[in-house]
C-alpha positions in Angstrom: 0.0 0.0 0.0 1.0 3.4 -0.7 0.8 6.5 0.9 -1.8 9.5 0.4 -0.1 12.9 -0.6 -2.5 15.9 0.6 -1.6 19.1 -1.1 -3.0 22.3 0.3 -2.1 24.4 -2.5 -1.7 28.1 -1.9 -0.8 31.3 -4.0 3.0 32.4 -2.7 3.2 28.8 -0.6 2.0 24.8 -0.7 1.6 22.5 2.4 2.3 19.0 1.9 1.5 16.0 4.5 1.3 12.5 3.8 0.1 9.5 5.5 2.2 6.6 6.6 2.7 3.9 4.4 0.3 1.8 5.7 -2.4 5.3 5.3 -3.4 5.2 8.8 -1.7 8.4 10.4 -1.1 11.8 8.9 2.3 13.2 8.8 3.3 16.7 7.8 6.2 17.3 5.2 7.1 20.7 4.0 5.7 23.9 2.9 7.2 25.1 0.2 7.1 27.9 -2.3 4.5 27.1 -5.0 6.7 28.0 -7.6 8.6 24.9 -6.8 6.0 22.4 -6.4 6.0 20.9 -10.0 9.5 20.1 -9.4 9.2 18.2 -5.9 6.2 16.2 -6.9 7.6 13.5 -9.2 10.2 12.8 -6.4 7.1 12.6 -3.6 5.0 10.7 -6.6 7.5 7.7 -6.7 5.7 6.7 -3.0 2.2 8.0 -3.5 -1.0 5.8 -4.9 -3.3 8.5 -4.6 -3.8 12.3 -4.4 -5.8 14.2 -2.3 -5.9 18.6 -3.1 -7.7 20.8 -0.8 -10.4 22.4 -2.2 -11.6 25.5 -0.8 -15.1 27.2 -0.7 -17.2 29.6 1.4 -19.1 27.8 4.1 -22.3 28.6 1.7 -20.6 26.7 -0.7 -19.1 29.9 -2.7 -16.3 29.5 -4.8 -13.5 31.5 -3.1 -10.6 34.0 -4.7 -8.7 30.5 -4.8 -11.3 28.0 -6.2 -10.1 28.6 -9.6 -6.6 28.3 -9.4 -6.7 25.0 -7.5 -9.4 23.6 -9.9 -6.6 24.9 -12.7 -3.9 22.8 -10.4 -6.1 19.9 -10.3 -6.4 19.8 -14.1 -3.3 20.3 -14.6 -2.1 17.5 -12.3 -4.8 14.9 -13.9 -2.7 16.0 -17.4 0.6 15.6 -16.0 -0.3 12.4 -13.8 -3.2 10.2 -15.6 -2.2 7.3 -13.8 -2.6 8.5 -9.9 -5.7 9.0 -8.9 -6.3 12.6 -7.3 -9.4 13.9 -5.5 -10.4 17.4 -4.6 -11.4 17.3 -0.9 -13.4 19.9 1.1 -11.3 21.9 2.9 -13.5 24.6 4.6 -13.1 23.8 8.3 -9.0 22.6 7.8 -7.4 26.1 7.6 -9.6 27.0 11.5 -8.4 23.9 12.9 -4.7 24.5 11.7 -5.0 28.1 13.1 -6.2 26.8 16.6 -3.3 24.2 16.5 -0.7 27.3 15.4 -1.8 28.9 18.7 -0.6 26.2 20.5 3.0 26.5 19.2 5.9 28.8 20.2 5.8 32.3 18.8 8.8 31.4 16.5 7.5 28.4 15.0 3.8 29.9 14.6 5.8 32.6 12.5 7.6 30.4 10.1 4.8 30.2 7.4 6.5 26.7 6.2 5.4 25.3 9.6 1.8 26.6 8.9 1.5 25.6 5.3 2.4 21.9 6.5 0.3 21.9 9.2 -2.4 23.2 6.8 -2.0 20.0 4.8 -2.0 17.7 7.5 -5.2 19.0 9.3 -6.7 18.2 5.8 -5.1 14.9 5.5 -6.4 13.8 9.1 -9.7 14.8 8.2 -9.8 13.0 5.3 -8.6 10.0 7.0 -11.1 10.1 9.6 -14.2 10.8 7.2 -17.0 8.8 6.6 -16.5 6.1 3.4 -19.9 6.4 2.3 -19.7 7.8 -1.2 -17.7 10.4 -3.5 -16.6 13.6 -2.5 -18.7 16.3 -2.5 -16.1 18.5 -4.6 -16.4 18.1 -8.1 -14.8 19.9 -11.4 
């Protein structure tokens, strides 16, 4: 079994976390600038069986300023990666709980925005993890 790569996918910076291999716990593993993420992924891909991209929205189900580009990033990715599945996942409630956990942290670490991106990512991850199996996601493209 492979892992799950969760990619909260931002403007200036990405979050990445990934489950173990066995896909039971979520892990974080870097934030880093988005410029760069095209060339980390095939690396990260070599371990990955499936794709999970956080998909944002308002809480009355609004597209926000960032729904398009990470519906672009999403195509993109099926294009560049037919063979690994990828699935948008709803990621409305993610960025509050990573902010609570942030709080939690020493002032220095809450300020390095790589710590936050990652964190993003795994908040996501664990969520999708722990969500109900009862059909497909709610996001669609």
């Amino acid at each position: 079994m492979g892992r799950i790569l969760a990619i909260d996918y931002g403007i200036k910076r990405t979050g990445l976390a990934w489950t173990d291999p066995e896909q039971r716990v979520a892990l974080p593993l870097e934030g880093i600038p988005t410029s760069l993420l095209w060339k980390r992924l095939p690396e990260l891909l070599l371990q990955v069986e499936k794709v999970i991209i956080g998909y944002p929205r308002h809480l009355d189900n609004r597209p926000t300023d960032m729904t398009p580009l990470v519906e672009s990033f999403y195509r993109e990715f099926q294009r560049k990666y037919p063979s690994i599945p990828v699935e948008l996942v709803e990621e409305r409630f993610s960025t509050r709980a990573a902010s609570y956990y942030l709080r939690q942290l020493p002032r220095s670490s809450r300020q390095n925005k790589a710590v936050s991106d990652r964190l993003a990512a795994t908040v996501l991850l664990e969520a999708y993890l722990l969500r109900p199996r009862y059909g497909p996601s709610d996001c669609a493209v």
